[in-house]
C-alpha positions as a Python dict, from the first residue, in 0.01 Angstrom:
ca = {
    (1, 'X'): (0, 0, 0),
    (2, 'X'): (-198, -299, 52),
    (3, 'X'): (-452, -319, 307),
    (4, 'X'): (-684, -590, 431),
    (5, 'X'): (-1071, -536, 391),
    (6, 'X'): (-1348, -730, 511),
    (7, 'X'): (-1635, -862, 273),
    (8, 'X'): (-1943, -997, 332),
    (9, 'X'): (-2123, -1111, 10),
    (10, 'X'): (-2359, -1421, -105),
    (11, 'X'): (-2387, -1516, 255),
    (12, 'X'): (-1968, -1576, 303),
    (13, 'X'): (-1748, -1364, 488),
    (14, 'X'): (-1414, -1307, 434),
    (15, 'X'): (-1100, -1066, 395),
    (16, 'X'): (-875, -985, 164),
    (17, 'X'): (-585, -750, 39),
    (18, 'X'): (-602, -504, -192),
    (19, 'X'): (-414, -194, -280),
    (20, 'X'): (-755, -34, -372),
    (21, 'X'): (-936, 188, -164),
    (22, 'X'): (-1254, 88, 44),
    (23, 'X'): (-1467, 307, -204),
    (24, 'X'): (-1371, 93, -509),
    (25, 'X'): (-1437, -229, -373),
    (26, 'X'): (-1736, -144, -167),
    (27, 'X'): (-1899, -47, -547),
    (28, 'X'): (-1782, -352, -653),
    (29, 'X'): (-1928, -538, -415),
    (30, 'X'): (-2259, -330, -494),
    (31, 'X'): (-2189, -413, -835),
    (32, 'X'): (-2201, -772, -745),
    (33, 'X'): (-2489, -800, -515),
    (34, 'X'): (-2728, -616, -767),
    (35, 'X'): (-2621, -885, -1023),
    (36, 'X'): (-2690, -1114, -754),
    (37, 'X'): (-3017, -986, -652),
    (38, 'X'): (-3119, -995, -1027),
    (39, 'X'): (-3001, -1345, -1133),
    (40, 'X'): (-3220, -1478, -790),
    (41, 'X'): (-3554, -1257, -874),
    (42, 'X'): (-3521, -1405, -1242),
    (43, 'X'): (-3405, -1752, -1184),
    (44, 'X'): (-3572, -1765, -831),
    (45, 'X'): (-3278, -1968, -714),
    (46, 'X'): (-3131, -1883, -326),
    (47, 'X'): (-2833, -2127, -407),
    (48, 'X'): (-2539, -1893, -399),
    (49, 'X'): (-2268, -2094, -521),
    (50, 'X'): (-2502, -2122, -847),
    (51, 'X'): (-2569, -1760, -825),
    (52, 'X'): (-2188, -1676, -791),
    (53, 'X'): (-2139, -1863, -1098),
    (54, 'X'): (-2422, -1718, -1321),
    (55, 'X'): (-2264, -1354, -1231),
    (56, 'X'): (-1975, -1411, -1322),
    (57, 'X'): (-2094, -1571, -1611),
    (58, 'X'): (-2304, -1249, -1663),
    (59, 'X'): (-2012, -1042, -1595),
    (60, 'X'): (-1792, -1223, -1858),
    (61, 'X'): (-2042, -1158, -2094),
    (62, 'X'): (-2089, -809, -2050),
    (63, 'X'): (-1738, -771, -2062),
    (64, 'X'): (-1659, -967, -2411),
    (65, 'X'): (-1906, -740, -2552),
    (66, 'X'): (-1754, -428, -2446),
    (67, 'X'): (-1421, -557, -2562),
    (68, 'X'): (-1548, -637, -2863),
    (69, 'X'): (-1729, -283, -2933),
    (70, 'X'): (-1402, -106, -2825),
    (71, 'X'): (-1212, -319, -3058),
    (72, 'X'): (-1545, -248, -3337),
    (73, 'X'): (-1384, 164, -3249),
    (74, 'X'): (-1019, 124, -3297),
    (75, 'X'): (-1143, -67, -3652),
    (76, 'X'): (-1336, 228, -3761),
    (77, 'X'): (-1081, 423, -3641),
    (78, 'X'): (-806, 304, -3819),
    (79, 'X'): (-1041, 302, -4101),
    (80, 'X'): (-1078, 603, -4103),
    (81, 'X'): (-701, 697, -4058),
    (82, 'X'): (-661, 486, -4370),
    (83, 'X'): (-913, 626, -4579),
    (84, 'X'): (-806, 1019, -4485),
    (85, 'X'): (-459, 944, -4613),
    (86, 'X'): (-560, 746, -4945),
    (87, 'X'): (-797, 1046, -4988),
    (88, 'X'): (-509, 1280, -4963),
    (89, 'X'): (-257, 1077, -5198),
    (90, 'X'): (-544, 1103, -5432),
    (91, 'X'): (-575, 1493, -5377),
    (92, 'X'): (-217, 1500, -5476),
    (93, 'X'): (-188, 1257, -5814),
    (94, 'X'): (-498, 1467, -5926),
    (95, 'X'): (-331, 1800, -5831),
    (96, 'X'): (11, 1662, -6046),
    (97, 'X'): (-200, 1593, -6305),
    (98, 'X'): (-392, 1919, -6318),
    (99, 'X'): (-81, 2090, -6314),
}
């Protein structure tokens, strides 16, 4: 069900619907303003359209990388699947052979 919730972040206020709960986008909005808060202490900038843009821009970023280190997982995952079953067709020429 999709309800409307009221946000107040970078200095704009606003609402919007979501069917998330309150809980989930209040720690988003956290999320947000502690990215915020960290992009103005290091580039010292109070512009927050420019400040919007460099977290999401940090954001993005984080995100690509985790993408790419879960897709780094499945690799060595299937890998691994691969190698276990070459390993075990080996296992059995060599036991054919033995016998």
């Amino acid at each position: 069900m999709s309800e409307s919730i009221h946000i107040r972040l970078l200095g704009a206020s606003f609402s919007i619907q979501t069917d998330q709960e309150p809980a989930y986008v209040e720690s988003l909005l956290e999320f947000i303003e502690e990215k915020a808060r960290q992009i103005e202490r290091s580039a010292g900038s109070q512009d927050s359209l420019k400040t919007a843009i460099l977290v999401s821009l940090l954001t993005a970023d984080e995100l690509f990388h985790a993408r790419t280190a879960s897709e780094s997982t499945e690799q060595y995952r299937r890998i691994g699947e691969i190698t276990e079953r070459l390993i075990e067709r080996i296992d059995s020429v060599l036991d054919d052979d033995s016998q």
